[in-house]
Structure formats: C-alpha cells, structure tokens
C-alpha positions as CSV (number, residue, x, y, z in Angstrom):
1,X,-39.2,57.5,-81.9
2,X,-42.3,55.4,-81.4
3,X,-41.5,51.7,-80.8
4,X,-43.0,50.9,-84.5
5,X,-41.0,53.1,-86.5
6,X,-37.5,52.2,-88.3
7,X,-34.7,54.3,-88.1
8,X,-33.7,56.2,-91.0
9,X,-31.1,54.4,-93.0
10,X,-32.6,50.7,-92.1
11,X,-36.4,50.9,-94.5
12,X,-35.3,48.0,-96.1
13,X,-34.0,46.0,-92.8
14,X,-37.0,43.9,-93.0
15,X,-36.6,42.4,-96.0
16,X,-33.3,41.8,-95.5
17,X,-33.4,38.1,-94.0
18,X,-35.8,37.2,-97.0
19,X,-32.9,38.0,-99.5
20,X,-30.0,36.5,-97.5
21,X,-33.1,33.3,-97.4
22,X,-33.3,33.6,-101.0
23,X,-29.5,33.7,-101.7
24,X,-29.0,30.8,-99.4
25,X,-31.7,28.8,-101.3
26,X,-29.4,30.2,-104.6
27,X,-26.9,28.9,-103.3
28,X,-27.9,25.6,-102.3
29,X,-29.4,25.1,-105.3
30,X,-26.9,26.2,-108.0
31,X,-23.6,26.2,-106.1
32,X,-23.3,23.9,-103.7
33,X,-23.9,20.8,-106.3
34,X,-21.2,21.8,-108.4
35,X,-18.8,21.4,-105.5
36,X,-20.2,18.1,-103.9
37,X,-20.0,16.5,-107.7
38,X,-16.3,17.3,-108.0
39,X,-15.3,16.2,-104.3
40,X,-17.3,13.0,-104.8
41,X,-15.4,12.9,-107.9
42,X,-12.0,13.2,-106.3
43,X,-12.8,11.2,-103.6
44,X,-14.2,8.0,-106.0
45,X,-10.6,8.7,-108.0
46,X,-8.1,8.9,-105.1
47,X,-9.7,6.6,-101.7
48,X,-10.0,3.2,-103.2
49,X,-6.2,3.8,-103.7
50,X,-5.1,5.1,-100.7
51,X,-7.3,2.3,-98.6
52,X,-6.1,-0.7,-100.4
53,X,-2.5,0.5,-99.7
54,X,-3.1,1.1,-96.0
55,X,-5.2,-2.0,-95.6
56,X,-1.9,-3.7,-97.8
57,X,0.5,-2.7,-95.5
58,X,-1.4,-3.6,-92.6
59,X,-1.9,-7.1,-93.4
60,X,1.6,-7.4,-94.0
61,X,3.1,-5.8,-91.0
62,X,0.2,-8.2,-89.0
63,X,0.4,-11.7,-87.6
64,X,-2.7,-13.0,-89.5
65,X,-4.8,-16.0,-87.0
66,X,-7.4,-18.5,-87.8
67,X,-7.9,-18.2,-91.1
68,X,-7.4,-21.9,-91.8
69,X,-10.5,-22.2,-89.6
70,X,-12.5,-19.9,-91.6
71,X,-14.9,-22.1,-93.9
72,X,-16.9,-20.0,-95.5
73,X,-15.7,-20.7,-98.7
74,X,-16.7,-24.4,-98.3
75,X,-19.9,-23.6,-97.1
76,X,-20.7,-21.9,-100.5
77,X,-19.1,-24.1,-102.3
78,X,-21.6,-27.2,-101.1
79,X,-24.6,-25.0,-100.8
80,X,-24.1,-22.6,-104.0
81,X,-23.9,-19.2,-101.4
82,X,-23.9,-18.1,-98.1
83,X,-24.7,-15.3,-96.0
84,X,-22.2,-13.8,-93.3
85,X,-23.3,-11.8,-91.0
86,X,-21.1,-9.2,-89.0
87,X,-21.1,-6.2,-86.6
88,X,-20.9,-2.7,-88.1
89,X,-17.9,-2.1,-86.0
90,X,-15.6,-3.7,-88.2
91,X,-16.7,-3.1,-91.4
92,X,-13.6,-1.0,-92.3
93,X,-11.9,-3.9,-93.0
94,X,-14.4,-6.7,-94.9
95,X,-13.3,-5.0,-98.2
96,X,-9.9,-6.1,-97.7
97,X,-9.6,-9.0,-95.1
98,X,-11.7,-11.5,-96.7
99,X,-10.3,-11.1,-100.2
100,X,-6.9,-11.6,-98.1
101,X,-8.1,-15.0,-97.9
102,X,-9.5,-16.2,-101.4
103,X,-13.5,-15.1,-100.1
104,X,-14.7,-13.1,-103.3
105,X,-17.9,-11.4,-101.8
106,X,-21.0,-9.4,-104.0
107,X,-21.7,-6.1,-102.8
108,X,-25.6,-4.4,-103.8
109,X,-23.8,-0.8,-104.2
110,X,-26.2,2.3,-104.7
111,X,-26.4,3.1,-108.6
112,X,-25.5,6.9,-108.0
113,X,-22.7,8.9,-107.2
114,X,-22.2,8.6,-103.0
115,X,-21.9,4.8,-104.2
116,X,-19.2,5.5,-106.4
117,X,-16.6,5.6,-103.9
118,X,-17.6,2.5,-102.4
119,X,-18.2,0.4,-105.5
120,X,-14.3,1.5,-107.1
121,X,-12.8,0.3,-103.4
122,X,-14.3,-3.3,-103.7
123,X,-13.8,-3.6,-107.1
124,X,-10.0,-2.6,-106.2
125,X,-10.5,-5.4,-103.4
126,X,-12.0,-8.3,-106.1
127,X,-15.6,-8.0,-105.1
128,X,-18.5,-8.9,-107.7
129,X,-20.7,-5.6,-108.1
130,X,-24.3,-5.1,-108.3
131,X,-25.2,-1.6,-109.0
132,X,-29.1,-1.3,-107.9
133,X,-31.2,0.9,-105.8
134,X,-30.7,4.4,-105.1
135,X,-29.2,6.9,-103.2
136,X,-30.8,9.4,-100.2
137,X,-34.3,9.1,-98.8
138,X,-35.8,7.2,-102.0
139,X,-33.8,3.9,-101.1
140,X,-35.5,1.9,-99.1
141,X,-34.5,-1.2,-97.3
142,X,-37.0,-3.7,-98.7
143,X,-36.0,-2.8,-102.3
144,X,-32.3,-3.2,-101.5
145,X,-33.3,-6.7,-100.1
146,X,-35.7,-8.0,-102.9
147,X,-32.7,-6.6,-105.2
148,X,-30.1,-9.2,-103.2
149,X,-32.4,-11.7,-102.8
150,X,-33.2,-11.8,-107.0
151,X,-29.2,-11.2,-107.5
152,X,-28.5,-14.2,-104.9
153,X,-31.1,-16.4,-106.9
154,X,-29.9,-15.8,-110.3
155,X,-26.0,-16.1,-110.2
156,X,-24.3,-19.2,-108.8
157,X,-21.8,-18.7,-105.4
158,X,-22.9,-15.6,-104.4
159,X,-21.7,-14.9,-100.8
160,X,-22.7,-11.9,-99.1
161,X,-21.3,-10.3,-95.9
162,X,-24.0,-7.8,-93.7
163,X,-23.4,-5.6,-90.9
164,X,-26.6,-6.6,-88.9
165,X,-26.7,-3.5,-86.4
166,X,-25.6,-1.3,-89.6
167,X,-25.8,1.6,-90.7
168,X,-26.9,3.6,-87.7
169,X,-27.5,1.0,-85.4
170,X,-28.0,0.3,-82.1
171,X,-24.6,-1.4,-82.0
172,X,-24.5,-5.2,-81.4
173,X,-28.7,-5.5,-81.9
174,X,-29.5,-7.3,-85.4
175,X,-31.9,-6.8,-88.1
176,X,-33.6,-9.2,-89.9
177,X,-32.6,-8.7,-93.2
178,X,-29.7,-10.7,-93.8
179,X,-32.1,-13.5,-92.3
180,X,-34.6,-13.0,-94.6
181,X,-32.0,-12.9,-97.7
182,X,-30.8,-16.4,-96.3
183,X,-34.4,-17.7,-95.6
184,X,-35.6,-16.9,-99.1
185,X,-33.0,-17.9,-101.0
186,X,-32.5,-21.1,-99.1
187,X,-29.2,-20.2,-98.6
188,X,-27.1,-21.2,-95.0
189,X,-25.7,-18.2,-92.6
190,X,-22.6,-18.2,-91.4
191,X,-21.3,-15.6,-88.1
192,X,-17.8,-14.1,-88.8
193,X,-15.3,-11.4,-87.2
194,X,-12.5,-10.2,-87.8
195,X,-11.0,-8.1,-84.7
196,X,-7.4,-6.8,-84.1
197,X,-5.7,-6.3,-81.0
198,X,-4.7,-2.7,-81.9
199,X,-7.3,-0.1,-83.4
200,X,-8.4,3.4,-83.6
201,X,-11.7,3.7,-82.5
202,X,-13.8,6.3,-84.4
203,X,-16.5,8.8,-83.1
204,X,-19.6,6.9,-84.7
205,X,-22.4,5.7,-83.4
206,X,-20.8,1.9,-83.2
207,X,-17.1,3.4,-82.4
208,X,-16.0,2.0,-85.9
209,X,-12.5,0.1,-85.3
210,X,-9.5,0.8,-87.8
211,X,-6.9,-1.6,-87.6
212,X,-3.2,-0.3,-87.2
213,X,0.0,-1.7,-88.9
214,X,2.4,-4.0,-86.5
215,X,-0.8,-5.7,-85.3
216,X,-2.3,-9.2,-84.3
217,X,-5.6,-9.9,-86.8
218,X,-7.7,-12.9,-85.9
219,X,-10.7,-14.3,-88.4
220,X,-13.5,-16.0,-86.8
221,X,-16.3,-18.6,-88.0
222,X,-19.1,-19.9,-86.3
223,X,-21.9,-21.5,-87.9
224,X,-23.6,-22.8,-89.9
225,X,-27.2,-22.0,-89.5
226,X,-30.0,-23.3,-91.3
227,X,-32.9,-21.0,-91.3
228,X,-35.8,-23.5,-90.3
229,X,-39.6,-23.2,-91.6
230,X,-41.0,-21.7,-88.4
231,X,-38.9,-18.4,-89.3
232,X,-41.6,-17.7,-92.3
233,X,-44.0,-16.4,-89.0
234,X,-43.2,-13.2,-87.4
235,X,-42.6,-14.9,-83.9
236,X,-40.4,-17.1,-85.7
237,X,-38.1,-14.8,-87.3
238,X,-37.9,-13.1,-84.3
239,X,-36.9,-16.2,-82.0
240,X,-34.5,-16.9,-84.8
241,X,-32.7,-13.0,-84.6
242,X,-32.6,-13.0,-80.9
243,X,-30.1,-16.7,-81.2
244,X,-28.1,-15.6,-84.0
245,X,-28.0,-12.2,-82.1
246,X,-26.9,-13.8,-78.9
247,X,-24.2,-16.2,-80.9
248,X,-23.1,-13.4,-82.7
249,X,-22.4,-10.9,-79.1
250,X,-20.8,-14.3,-78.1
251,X,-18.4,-14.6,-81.0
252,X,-17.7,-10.4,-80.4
253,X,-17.1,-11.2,-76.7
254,X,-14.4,-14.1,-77.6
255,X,-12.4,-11.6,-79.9
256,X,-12.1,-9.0,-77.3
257,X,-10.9,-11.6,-74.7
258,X,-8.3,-12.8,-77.1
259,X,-6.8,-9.9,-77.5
260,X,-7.1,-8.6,-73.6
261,X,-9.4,-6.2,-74.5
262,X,-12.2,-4.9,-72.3
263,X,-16.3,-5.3,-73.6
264,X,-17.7,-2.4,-74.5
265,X,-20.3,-1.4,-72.2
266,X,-23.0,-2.1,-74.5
267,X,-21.9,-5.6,-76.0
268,X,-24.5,-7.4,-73.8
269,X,-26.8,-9.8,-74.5
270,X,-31.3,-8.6,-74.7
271,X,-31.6,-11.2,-71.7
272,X,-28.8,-10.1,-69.2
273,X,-29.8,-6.6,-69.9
274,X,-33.5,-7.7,-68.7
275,X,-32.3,-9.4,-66.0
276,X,-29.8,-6.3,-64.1
C-alpha cells in the first residue's frame, strides 16, 4: 500500500477529529452550562451555611486576642469610613472575624452568578452588599474601583477590607487600589490581620490559611494613615505603596512570631530582597 493511501474500513478517519471537535464545541456550548448553572446553584444554597457554622464553631472553641485593641470601628466613626487593608492569605476568615467583633464591612460583589456564593456568605455574616461590575474577562479593575469609590462617597460609614496582593498575587506585594479608594474618597487606612496559631494551609498561589477549631486567634491594628497630597503623582503613590507595604509585611511578621511560627520564605520586605 502506497504511503498516501487509507486502508479499507478507515475513508472517513480523517474527518473524524473534526466531528469529535464539533461535538466537543456541542458540548461546551449546550451542555456544559446547564451543569455549571445548577452546581453554582447548589453551591450559593448550601456554602454560606456550612462556612458560617464552621467559622461559628471555631470562634468558640478559640481563645479570641486583641480585639479590644482593634479601633477600626472608631476610626470610621470620627472620619465617616475607613479602608483596611489585608493579605490575601487570610481572607477565609474576614467574612466572619470582623463581624465577630461589631465591624459591619461593604463588599462590591460581582452582579452575576460566580458572585452569588459569595454575596449569600456575607450577607449570612452581616455585611452591607453592593452588587456591581461583572463577572469573567469583561470586569476590569478600574470599574470595580470607580464603583467603590462612588459607593464609599454616597453612603455614610462605609468601611471596606482589601486583600492588597489579591487575587493572584504575588503574595505579600500590594496594589494600589485600596490606596487610591482611600485617597479619593478622603477616607483614612487602617493595616489589620487576623492570624491563628493553627491552620491548614491551602495549595494557592498565597498558601491560603484556614483556621482550625481549639485554636489561639489574634486581631491586629496598626494605623492610621492619612493619604498625603503628594500621592495624586505617580512617584508619590508609589512611595506611599512601598511604606504601607513595608508596615503591612511588618504587622504579618509580628503575627507569625506570636504564635512561634516560622516566615514564609517570601514574606520579605522589596529592600532586603535588593540588598541579599
């Protein structure tokens, strides 16, 4: 048989691939939605639940520290809002550790369904919603900012907690844009952790902590910070990130010596990384 002849039984091999393409696309298309929609469905119905009941019984099995020392609450009260900023790493529990203790944050939540989970879980926690923006590739940062800052601007009290390194990081290196919130809506900023001196550590990019029951929790403040005129320049928005950074890896690096834990390997400050 010459190289460029089929085999009897196999004329239609090479169309083969394009139909199992064209069933795939089918498939994609048609089938694979209806399953997504009712697991988002399930999951917006039956998570909220089952993390406010773990977080519940966490809290209460915990030796709660330093949340007399935790002003943020004050500092929103005098200045009508604040802004927190955190690390991504312990985002798992903002939802329910600072409702814990009386701080009723606003959450920007995306408007379509892969929000939906999140939105019913703070609501469960006591947060104050703002359903904007939307979901996938169209969302884009600036909108979800100019969305918070005209939220922030319009409705008295508003605090908001950021993960600066989130969502995908690099861990422990902030972005500007709880900064800018802060900046234009005049608005003070406030560093704050919560750590635990025994966690799970996920596979993510920022080894995302969950706190286990039986536990030691601390709360941390530090601040505030007044955004000063010079950050409305580039060089000084920037000068302004690297401090806050620097304070914030400092206020990380106290929480893991509290609770006899070693730094991650990463948790190092732009300057020290220069210098070795």
């Amino acid at each position: 048989m010459k190289s460029d002849e089929t085999p009897d039984g196999f004329a239609g091999a090479p169309r083969a691939p394009r139909r199992r393409s064209s069933l795939a696309r089918a498939f994609r298309k048609h089938v694979r939605p209806l399953f997504s929609k009712r697991l988002s469905r399930l999951a917006a119905a039956v998570v909220p639940t089952l993390y406010v009941l773990y977080m519940r019984f966490v809290w209460r099995t915990s030796r709660i520290e330093g949340q007399d020392d935790f002003r943020l609450t004050e500092l929103a009260a005098k200045h009508d809002g604040a802004v927190a900023l955190l690390f991504h790493e312990e985002i798992l529990s903002v939802p329910y550790g600072y409702p814990y203790i009386g701080i009723r944050g606003h959450a920007l939540v995306s408007a379509g369904e892969s929000g939906e989970v999140l939105a019913r879980m703070l609501h469960r926690c006591g947060y104050a919603l703002v359903r904007g923006g939307s979901s996938g590739k169209a969302r884009r940062v600036e909108g979800v900012i100019d969305e918070m800052i005209e939220h922030m601007r319009s409705t008295p009290l508003v605090i908001y907690g950021i993960a600066v390194d989130g969502s995908k990081g690099p861990a422990y290196r902030m972005k500007t844009g709880g900064i800018v919130i802060a900046r234009d809506c005049d608005k003070p900023i406030a560093l704050v952790r919560t750590w635990y001196k025994r966690c799970i550590r996920l596979r993510t990019w920022d080894r995302l902590a969950l706190p286990l029951p039986f536990n030691v929790i601390r709360y941390y403040y530090r601040g505030p910070y007044f955004v000063p005129a010079s950050a409305r320049t580039q060089q000084g928005l920037e000068d302004l990130r690297l401090e806050l950074e620097d304070a914030l890896i400092d206020l990380a690096a106290q929480s893991y010596a509290d609770m006899g834990q070693a730094l991650p390997v990463n948790l190092v400050k732009r300057s020290e990384r220069s210098a070795a």
